[in-house]
C-alpha positions as CSV (number, residue, x, y, z in Angstrom):
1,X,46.9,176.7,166.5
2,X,49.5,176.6,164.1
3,X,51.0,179.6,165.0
4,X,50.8,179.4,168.6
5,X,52.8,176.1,168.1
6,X,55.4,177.8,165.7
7,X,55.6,180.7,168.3
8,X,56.8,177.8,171.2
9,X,59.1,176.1,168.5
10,X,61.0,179.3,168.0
11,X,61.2,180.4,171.6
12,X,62.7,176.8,172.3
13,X,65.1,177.7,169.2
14,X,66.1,180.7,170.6
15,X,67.1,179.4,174.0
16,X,69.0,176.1,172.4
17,X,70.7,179.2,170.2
18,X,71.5,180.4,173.5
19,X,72.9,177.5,175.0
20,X,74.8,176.8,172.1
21,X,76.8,180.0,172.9
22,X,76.8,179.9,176.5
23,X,79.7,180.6,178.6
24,X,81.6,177.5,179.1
25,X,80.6,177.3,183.2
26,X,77.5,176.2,182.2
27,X,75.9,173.9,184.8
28,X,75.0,170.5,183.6
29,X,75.0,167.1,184.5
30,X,76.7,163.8,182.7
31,X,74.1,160.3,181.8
32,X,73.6,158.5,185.1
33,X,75.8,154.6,185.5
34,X,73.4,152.4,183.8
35,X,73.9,149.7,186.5
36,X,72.1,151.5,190.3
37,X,72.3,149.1,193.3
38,X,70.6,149.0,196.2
39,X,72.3,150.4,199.2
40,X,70.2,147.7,201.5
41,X,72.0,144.9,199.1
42,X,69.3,143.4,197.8
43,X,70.6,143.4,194.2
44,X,71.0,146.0,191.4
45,X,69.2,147.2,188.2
46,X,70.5,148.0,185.0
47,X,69.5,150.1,182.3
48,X,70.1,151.2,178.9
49,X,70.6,154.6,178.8
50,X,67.3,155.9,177.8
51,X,66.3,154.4,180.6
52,X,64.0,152.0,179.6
53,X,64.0,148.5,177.8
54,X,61.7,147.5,175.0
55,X,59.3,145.9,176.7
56,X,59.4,148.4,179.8
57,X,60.3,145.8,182.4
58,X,63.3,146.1,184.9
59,X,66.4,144.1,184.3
60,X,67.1,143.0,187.8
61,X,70.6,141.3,188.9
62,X,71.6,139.8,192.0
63,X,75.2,141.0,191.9
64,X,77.6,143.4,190.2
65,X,81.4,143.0,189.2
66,X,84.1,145.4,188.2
67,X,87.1,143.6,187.4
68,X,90.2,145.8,186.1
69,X,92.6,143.7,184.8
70,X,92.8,140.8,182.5
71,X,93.0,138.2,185.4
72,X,90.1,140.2,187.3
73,X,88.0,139.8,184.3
74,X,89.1,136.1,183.8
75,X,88.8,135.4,187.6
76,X,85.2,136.6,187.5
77,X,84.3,134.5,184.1
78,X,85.6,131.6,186.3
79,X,83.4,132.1,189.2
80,X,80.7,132.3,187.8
81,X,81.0,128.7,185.6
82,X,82.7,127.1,188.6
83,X,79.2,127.8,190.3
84,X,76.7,127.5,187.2
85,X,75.8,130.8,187.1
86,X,74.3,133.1,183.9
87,X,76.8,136.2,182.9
88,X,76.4,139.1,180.8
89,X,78.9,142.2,180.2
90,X,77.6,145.6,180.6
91,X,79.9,148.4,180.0
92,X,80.2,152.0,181.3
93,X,77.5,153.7,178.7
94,X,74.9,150.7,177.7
95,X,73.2,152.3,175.2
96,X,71.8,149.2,173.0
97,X,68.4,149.4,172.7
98,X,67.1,145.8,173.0
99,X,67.6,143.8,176.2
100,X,70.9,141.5,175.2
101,X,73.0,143.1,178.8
102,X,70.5,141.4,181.4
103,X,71.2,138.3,182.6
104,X,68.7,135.4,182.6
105,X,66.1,135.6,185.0
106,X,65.6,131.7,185.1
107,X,66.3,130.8,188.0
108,X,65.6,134.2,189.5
109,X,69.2,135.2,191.6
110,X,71.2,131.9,189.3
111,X,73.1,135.2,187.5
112,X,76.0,138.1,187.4
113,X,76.7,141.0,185.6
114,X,80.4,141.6,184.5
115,X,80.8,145.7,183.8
116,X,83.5,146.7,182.0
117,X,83.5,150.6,183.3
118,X,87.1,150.1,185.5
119,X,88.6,147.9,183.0
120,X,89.8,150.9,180.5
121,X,93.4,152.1,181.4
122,X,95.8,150.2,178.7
123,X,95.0,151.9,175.0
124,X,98.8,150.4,173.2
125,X,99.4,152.1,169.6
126,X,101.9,150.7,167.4
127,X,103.5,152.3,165.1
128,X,105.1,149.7,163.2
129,X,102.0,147.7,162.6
130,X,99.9,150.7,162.3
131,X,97.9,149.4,165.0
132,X,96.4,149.7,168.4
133,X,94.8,147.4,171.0
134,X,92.9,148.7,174.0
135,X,90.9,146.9,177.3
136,X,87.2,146.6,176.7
137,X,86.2,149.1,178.7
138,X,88.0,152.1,176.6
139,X,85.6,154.7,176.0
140,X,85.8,155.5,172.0
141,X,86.8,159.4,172.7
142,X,89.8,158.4,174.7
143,X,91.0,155.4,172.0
144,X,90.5,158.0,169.3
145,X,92.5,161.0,171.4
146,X,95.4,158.5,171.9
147,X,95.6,157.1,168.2
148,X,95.5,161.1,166.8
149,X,97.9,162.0,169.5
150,X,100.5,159.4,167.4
151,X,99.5,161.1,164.3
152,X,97.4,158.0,163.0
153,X,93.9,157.7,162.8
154,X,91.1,155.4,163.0
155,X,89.4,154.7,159.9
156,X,86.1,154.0,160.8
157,X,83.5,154.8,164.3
158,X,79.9,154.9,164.6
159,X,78.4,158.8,165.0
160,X,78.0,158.8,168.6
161,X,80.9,158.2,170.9
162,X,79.3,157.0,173.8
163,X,80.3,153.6,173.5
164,X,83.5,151.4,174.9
165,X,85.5,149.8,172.8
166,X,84.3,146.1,173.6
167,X,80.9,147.3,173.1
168,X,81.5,149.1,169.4
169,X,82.4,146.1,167.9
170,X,80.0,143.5,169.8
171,X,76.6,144.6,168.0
172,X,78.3,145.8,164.4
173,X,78.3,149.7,165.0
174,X,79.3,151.5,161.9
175,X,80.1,154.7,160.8
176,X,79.2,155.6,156.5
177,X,81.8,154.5,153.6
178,X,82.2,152.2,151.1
179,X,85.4,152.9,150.1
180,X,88.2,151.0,151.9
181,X,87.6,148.4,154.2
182,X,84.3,150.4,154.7
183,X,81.9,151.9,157.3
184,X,81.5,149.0,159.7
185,X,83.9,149.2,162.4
186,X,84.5,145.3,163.0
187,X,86.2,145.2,159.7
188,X,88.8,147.4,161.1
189,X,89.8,144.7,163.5
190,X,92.3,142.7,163.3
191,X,92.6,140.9,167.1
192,X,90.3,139.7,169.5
193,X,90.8,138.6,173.2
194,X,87.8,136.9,174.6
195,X,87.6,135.0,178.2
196,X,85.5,132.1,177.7
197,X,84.3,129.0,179.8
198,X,87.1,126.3,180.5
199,X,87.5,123.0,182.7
200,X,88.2,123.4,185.9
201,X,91.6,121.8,185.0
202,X,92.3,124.8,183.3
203,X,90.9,127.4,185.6
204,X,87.3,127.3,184.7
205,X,88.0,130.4,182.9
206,X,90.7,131.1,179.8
207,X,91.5,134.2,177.9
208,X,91.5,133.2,173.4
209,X,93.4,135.6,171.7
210,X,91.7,135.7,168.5
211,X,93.9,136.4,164.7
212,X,92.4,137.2,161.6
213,X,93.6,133.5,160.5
214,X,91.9,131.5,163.6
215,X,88.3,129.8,162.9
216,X,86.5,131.2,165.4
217,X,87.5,135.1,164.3
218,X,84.6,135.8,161.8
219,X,82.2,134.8,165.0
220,X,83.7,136.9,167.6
221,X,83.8,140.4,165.8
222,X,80.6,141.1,166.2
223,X,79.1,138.8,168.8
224,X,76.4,140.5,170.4
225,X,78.2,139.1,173.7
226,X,77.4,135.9,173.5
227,X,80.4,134.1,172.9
228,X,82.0,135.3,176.1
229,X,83.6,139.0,177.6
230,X,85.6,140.8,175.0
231,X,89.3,141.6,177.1
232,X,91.2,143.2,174.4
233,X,90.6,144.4,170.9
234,X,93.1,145.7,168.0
235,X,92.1,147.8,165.0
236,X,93.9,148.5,162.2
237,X,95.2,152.4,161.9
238,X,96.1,154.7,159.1
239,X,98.2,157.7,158.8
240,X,96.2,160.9,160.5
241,X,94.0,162.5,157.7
242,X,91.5,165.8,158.0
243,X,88.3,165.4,156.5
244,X,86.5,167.9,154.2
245,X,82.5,168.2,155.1
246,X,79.8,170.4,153.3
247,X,76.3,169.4,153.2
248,X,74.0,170.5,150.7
249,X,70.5,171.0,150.7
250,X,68.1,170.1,147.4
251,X,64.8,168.6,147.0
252,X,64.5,164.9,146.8
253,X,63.7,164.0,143.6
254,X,65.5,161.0,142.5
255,X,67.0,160.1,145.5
256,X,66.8,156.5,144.6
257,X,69.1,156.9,141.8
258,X,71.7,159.0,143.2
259,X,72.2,157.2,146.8
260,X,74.7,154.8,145.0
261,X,76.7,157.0,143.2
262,X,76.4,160.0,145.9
263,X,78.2,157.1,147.8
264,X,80.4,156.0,145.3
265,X,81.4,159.5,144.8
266,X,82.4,160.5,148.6
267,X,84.5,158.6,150.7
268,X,82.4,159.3,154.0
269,X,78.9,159.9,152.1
270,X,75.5,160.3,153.7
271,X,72.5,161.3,152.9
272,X,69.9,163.0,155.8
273,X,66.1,162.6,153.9
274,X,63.2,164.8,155.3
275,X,59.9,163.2,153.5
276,X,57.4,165.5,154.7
277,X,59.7,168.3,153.1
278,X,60.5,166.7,150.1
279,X,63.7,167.2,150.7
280,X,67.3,165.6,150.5
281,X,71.1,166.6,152.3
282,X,73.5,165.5,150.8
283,X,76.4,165.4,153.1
284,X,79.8,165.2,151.1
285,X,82.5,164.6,152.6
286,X,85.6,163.3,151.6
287,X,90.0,163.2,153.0
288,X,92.0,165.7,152.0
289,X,95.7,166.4,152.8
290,X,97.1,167.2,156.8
291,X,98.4,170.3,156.0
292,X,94.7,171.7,154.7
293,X,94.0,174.7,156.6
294,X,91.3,174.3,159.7
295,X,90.8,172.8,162.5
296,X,87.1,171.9,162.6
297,X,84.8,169.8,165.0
298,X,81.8,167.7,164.4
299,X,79.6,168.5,167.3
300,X,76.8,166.9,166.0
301,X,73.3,169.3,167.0
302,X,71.9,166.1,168.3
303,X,74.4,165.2,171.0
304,X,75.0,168.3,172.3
305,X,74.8,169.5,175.8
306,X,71.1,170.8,175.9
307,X,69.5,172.8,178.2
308,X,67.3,170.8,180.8
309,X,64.4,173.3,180.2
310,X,64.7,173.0,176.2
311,X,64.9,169.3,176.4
312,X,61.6,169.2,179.0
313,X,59.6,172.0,176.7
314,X,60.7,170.3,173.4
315,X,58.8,166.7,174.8
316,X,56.1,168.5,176.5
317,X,55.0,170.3,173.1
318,X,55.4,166.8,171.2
319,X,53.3,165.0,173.6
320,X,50.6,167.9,173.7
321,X,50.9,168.2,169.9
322,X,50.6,164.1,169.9
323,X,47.4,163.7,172.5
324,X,45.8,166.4,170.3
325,X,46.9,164.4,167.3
326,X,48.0,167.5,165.9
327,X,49.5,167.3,162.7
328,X,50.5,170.5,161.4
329,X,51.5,171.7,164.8
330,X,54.6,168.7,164.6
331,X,54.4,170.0,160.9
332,X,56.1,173.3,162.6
333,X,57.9,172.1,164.8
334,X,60.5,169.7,162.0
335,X,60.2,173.2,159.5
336,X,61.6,175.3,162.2
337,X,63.9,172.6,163.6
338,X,65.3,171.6,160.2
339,X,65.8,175.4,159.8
340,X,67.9,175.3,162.7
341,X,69.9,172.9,161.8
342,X,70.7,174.4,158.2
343,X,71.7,177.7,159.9
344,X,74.3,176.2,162.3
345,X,75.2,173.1,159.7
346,X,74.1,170.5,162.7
347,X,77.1,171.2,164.7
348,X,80.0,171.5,162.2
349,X,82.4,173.8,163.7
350,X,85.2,175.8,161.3
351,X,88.1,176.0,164.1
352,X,86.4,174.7,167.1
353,X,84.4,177.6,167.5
354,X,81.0,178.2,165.6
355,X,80.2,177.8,162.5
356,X,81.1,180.2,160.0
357,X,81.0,178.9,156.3
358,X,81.3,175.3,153.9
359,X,83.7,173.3,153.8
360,X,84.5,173.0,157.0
361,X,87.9,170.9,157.7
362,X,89.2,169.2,160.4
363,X,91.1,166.3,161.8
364,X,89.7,163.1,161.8
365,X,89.6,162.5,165.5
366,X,87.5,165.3,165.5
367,X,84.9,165.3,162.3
368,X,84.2,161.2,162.5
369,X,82.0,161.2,165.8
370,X,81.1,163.3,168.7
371,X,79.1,163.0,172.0
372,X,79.9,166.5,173.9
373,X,77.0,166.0,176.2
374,X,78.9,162.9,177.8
375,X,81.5,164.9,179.0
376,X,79.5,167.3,181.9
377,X,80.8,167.6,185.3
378,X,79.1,165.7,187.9
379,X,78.7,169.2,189.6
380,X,76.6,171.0,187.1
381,X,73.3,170.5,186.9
382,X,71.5,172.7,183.9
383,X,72.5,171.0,180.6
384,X,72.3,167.0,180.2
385,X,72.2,164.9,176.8
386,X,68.4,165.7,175.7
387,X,67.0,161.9,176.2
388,X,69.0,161.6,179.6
389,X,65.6,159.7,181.6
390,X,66.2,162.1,184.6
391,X,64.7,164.6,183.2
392,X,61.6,163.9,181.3
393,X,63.1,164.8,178.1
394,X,63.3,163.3,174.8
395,X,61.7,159.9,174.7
396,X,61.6,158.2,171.3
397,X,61.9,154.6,169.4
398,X,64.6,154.3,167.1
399,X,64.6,152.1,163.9
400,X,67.5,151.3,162.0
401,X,66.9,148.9,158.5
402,X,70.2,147.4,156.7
403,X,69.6,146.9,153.1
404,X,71.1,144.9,150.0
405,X,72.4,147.5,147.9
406,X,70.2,147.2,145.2
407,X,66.9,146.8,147.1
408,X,67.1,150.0,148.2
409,X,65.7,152.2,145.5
410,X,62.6,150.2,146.2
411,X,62.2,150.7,149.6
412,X,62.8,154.4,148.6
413,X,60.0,154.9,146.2
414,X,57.4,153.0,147.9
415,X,58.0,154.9,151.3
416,X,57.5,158.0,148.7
417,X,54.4,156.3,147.6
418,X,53.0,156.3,151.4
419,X,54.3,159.7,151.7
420,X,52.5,161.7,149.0
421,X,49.3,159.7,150.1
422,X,49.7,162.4,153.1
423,X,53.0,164.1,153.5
424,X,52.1,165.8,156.5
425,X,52.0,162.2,158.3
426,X,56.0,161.6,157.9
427,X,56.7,164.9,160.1
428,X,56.9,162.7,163.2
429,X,60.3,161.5,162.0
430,X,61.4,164.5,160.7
431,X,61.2,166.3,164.0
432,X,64.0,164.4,164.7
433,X,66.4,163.5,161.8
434,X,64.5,162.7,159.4
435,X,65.8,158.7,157.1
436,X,69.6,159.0,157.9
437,X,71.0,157.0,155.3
438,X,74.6,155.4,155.9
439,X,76.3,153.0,153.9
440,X,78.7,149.8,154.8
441,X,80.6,147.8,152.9
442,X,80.6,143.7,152.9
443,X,81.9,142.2,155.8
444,X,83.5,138.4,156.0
445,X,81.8,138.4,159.9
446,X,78.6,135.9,160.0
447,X,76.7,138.8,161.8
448,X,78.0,141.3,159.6
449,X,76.2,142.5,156.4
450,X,77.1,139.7,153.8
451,X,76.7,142.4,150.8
452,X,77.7,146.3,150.1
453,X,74.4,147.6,152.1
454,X,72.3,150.4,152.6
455,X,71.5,151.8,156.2
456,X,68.4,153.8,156.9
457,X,67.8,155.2,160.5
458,X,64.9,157.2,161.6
459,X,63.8,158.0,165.0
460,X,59.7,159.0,166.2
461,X,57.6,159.7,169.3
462,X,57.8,157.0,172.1
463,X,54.4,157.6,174.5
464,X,55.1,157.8,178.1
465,X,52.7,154.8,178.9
466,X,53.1,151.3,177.1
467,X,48.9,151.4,176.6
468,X,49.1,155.0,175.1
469,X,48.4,154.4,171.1
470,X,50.4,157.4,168.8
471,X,49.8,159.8,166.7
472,X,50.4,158.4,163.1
473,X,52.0,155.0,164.4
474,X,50.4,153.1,161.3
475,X,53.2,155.0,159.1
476,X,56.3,154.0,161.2
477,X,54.4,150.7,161.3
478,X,54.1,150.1,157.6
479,X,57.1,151.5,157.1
480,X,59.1,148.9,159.5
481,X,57.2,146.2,158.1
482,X,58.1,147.2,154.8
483,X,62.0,147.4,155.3
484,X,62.1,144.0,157.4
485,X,59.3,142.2,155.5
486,X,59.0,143.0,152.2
487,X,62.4,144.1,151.1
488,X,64.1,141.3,153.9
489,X,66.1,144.4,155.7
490,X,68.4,143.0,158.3
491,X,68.6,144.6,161.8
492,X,71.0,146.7,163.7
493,X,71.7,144.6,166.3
494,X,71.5,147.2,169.0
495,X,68.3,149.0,167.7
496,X,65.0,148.7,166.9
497,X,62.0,147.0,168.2
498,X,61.5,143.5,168.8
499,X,59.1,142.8,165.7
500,X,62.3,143.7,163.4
501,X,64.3,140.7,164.6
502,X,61.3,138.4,163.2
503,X,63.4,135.6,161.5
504,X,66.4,137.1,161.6
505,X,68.6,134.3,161.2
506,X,67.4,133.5,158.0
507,X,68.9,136.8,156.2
508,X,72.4,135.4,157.5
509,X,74.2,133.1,155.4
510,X,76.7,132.2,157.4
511,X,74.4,132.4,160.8
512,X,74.7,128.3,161.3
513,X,78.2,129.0,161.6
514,X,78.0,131.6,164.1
515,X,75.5,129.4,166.0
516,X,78.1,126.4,165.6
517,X,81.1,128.9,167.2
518,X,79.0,130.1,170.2
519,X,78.4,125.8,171.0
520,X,82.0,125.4,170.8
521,X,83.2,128.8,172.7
522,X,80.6,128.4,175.3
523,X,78.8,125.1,175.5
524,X,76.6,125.5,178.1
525,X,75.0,128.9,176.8
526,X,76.0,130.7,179.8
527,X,76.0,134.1,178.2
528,X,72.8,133.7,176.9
529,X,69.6,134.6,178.7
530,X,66.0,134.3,177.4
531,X,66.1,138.4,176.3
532,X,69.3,137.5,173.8
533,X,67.4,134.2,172.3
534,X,64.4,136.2,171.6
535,X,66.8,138.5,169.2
536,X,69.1,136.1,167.9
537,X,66.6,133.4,166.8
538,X,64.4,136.1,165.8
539,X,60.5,134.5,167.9
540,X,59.3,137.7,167.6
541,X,57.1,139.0,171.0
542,X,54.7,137.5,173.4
543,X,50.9,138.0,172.0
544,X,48.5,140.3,174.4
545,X,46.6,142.9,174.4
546,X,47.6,146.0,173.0
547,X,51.4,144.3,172.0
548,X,51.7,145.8,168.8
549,X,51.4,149.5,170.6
550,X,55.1,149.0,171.2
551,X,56.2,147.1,168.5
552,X,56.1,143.6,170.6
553,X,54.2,141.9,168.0
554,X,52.5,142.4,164.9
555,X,48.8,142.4,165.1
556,X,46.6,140.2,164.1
557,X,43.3,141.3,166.0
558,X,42.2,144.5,167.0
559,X,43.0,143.6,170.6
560,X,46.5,143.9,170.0
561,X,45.6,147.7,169.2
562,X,43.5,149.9,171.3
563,X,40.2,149.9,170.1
564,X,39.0,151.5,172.9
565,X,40.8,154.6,172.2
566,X,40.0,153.9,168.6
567,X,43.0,151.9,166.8
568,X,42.4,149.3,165.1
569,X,44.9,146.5,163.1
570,X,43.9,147.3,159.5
571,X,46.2,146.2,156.5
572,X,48.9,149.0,155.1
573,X,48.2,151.4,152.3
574,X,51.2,151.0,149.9
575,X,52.3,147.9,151.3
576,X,49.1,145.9,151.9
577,X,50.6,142.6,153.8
578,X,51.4,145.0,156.5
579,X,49.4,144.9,159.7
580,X,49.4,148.3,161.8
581,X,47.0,150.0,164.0
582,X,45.6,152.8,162.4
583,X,43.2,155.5,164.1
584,X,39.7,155.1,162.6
585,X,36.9,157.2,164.0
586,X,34.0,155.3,162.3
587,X,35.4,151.8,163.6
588,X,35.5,153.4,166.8
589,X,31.5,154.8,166.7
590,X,30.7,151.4,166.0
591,X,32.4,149.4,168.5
592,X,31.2,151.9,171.4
C-alpha cells in the first residue's frame, strides 16, 4: 500500500514540477468575489474564501454596498443607523476564518454588508514623513508595489498577500520579527480613519481620524471591525532594503531552546517544524545593503498557481488515505512533499526565475509576502489557488496559537511528548506545513499581544461532511487544547476554530478597555452580530451531537463524538485535562 501511495505522491510531484515551469499562457482562473447575489434579488451570500464558515452555515444578507469614496462609505454608515440597521465590512478577498463579516441575522433582513472591493484607488506615500496612507480597500500587493516604487519599504506584512489594507490590520495579521517595532503589522501604524455612528445632527454618520496620541487609537488598530468601517490607514515606512533568505534543514533536537535566540539572532526569523520527521528549518533571514547583488522572489510553494488536476488528485488521495485511516500512506505523502519543498526552497526564486542556490536576495517588496495564485486571468481556467472551493481541492482547518515567550518551550516539549508516543500520528500536519513558528513583538493595542510572543500555525485534514469523524483528530485536539488551555495561548483573531476563543477576554489585559472604546465609538452595537460576540467574549459553541467533530465544543459525552463510527470523548495522553474523540475499536464492539 505504501508504495502504491508513494507512486501517486510522486506522479502528483512531477506534474506540480511541471506547472511550476509551465509556459506563462497557462490557463487558470483567479478566487471567486466572496460576496454572490442573487440575480432574482432576493439577497446575497458571502463567504470566506475557502468557501465555508466554521460552523458550515450560509451567511445570508439582504443587501450589498460598494461605496468608493470616503463620503460613499460615510453615506452608507449613515443609512444604515438612520434606519436601525446591523453593518459589517467585507472586503474584496475575506479570507478570515471565523464568521466576524456576516451581519446579524436577528431580525432576519434588519442588516447590510459594506464591501470595501471599489474603495482602493488613493495609496499617498510621503516622503518626508516616511509614510503612506491608503483607502481600505487597497489590496496589500498594490500598497507594497507603490511604497517600493518610492524606494521605501514596508517593514512588516503577513505571508499571504491576499488581504486589503483595512482588513490586515483589523484582525492583528503579522508577518515574523522581533527586532524593531516587530512582526505585527498594526504596530506599523500610525493613523486611523474610521466612520462611526453619529446623531442625526451630525449626519448620522462621521469619519474619526485617529493619531497615535488620541484615546481611542490603541482600540481601533486592530478591531476585528467592530468599532466601525476602517476609511483610511497610514503606516510608517523605511528606506527600501533587500533581504537575505537561506533556510536550513537539521533535526529538531532542542528546538525549545534555540527558538528564542534563532529569533534573536535574525531580524525576519522562522522556524518551519515537521514532528513526524523529527525535523527542524530554520529559516534565516536577515537585511542586507540595496546594492547586494539579486533580485529574488518569495513565491511561497503554498500560494502558488496550482494545477486544477494536482490540487483535485492531492485531496482525493488524502481523503482515501483518511477513510482508510491510513497512516503511513499520509506518512508518504509529507516525506515526498517535504522533499519537494527542500529541492525548490518552497518558492524562493534567485532573479525571478527558479531557484538555483542559498542565499537568495531580493528586494523587500518581493521576499516579505506573496500570493501569485491571486493574480490569474478571469479567462484561464486550468490553474487556481489549491483551496479555491470550486474545485474540490484542498480543504483543511487551520490553527494558529500565540504564546508568552517563555511558555513556549513547554508547549514544545510536551507536544514532543505526544509525538514520540506515535510519531507517525503528527504526519497529518506535516502534509501541509508542518508548526510554522513566527514571532511578534509586544504591542501597546488592547487586542494586540501584551508580551514578546510566540506564534505556532499548523494546518490538517478538514472532512467534506460536518458528521464525518478524522483520521487522528484526538492529536490536533489535544494539541489545541493544550496551546489554549493549558499554556493560556491567545488566538489569531482570524483563525482557528471556535473552541480556541473559549475565554478569550480574560488573556487581554487591557480587553475592558477595548470593550469600554467599542460603547463609546458605537453605542448601539451596530457592528456587532451574534457570530462576532460568540468570538470576542469567547462562549465557546452551541452543545449537540457530534459538536466537537468540528471543533464547536469540547466534549463532554460521547454524543458529542461519533460513537457510531467508533469515536469516543476520552481524556488526552500527555495532557490529561484534555477532552478529544479518539477512535477506539473495543469501545465501539461494545456499544454495538
Amino acid at each position: 500500500m505504501i508504495s502504491l501511495w508513494s507512486f501517486l505522491i510522486h506522479t502528483l510531484l512531477f506534474a506540480a514540477w511541471g506547472a511550476t515551469f509551465a509556459p506563462t499562457d497557462v490557463r487558470a482562473m483567479p478566487p471567486p468575489p466572496p460576496v454572490q447575489c442573487a440575480r432574482t434579488g432576493s439577497g446575497c451570500t458571502l463567504s470566506n474564501s475557502y468557501g465555508v464558515w466554521g460552523d458550515r452555515e450560509d451567511c445570508r444578507v439582504p443587501t450589498v454596498l460598494y461605496p468608493t469614496t470616503d463620503e460613499e462609505l460615510r453615506l452608507a454608515v449613515a443609512d444604515a443607523v438612520k434606519n436601525n440597521l446591523k453593518v459589517k465590512a467585507t472586503t474584496k478577498f475575506s479570507h478570515t476564518i471565523p464568521k466576524l463579516a456576516c451581519p446579524s441575522t436577528k431580525p432576519a433582513g434588519n442588516s447590510v454588508l459594506i464591501s470595501t472591493e471599489n474603495y482602493n484607488t488613493q495609496i499617498v506615500v510621503d516622503r518626508s514623513k516616511m509614510a503612506v496612507t491608503a483607502d481600505s480597500g487597497v489590496g496589500l500587493r498594490a500598497l507594497i508595489d507603490a511604497v517600493e516604487a518610492e524606494g521605501l519599504s514596508l517593514a512588516a506584512a503577513p505571508y499571504w498577500e491576499g488581504v486589503s489594507v483595512g482588513g490586515l490590520i483589523s484582525t492583528g495579521a503579522h508577518g515574523s520579527s522581533w527586532w524593531g517595532k516587530g512582526g505585527a503589522v498594526q504596530d506599523h501604524v500610525i493613523g486611523i480613519s474610521l466612520v462611526v455612528p453619529a446623531s442625526g445632527s451630525q449626519g448620522y454618520a462621521k469619519i474619526l481620524r485617529l493619531g497615535e496620541k488620541d484615546p481611542s487609537f490603541d482600540a481601533a488598530r486592530v478591531s476585528l471591525g467592530l468599532l466601525g468601517v476602517i476609511s483610511k490607514v497610514t503606516f510608517s515606512l523605511e528606506q527600501g532594503f533587500k533581504r537575505s533568505i537561506t533556510y536550513s534543514f537539521t533535526n529538531d533536537v532542542g528546538i525549545e531552546d534555540k527558538y528564542a535566540e534563532h529569533a534573536k539572532d535574525h531580524e525576519f526569523a522562522d522556524i518551519t517544524w515537521y514532528p513526524s520527521r523529527h525535523e527542524a528549518v530554520y529559516r534565516i533571514d536577515d537585511r542586507v545593503p540595496l546594492n547586494t547583488s539579486g533580485d529574488g522572489v518569495n513565491d511561497f510553494l503554498g500560494f502558488q498557481s496550482t494545477s486544477i488536476l494536482v490540487s483535485k488528485s492531492t485531496r482525493a488521495a488524502e481523503k482515501a488515505l483518511d477513510n482508510a485511516r491510513n497512516v503511513d500512506g499520509k506518512c508518504a505523502m509529507a516525506s515526498s512533499f517535504i522533499s519537494y519543498k527542500k529541492l525548490i526552497a518552497n518558492g524562493l526564486k534567485n532573479n525571478n526565475l527558479i531557484f538555483t542556490g542559498y542565499p537568495v536576495v531580493g528586494r523587500q517588496g518581493k521576499m516579505q509576502t506573496s500570493g501569485s495564485c491571486l493574480y490569474s486571468p478571469a479567462s484561464r481556467i486550468d490553474v487556481s489557488c489549491a483551496w479555491d472551493p470550486r474545485i474540490n481541492g484542498l480543504f483543511f482547518y487551520e490553527s494558529t496559537a500565540i504564546f508568552p515567550a517563555q511558555k513556549f518551550a513547554n508547549f514544545i516539549l510536551d507536544v514532543k511528548r505526544l509525538r514520540d508516543l506515535k510519531p507517525e500520528n503528527f504526519c497529518g500536519a506535516d502534509i501541509y506545513n508542518g508548526f510554522l513558528i513566527r514571532f511578534i513583538k509586544a504591542s501597546s493595542a488592547y487586542l494586540g499581544q501584551p508580551e514578546d510572543s510566540v506564534v505556532v500555525d499548523f494546518n490538517y485534514y478538514r472532512a467534506d461532511e460536518a458528521s464525518t469523524p478524522r483520521l487522528n483528530q484526538d492529536v490536533w485536539e489535544e494539541v489545541e487544547q493544550m496551546a489554549f488551555f493549558k499554556y493560556g495561548a491567545k488566538p489569531h483573531w482570524a483563525k482557528n476554530r471556535i473552541v480556541a476563543f473559549t475565554d478569550v477576554g480574560k488573556k487581554y489585559p487591557n480587553f475592558q478597555k477595548f470593550i469600554a472604546a467599542k460603547k463609546k465609538l458605537d453605542p448601539m452595537s451596530m457592528f456587532s452580530s451574534e457570530w462576532s460576540d460568540e468570538i470576542l467574549f469567547g462562549k465557546g459553541g452551541e452543545r449537540y451531537d457530534g459538536c466537537a467533530l468540528e471543533g464547536q465544543c469540547v466534549c463532554s459525552e460521547d454524543r458529542h463524538c461519533s460513537p457510531g463510527k467508533g469515536y469516543f470523548c476520552q481524556k488526552g495522553l500527555v495532557y490529561q485535562e484534555a477532552r478529544v474523540c479518539r477512535y477506539s475499536t473495543a469501545q465501539r464492539l461494545l456499544a454495538l
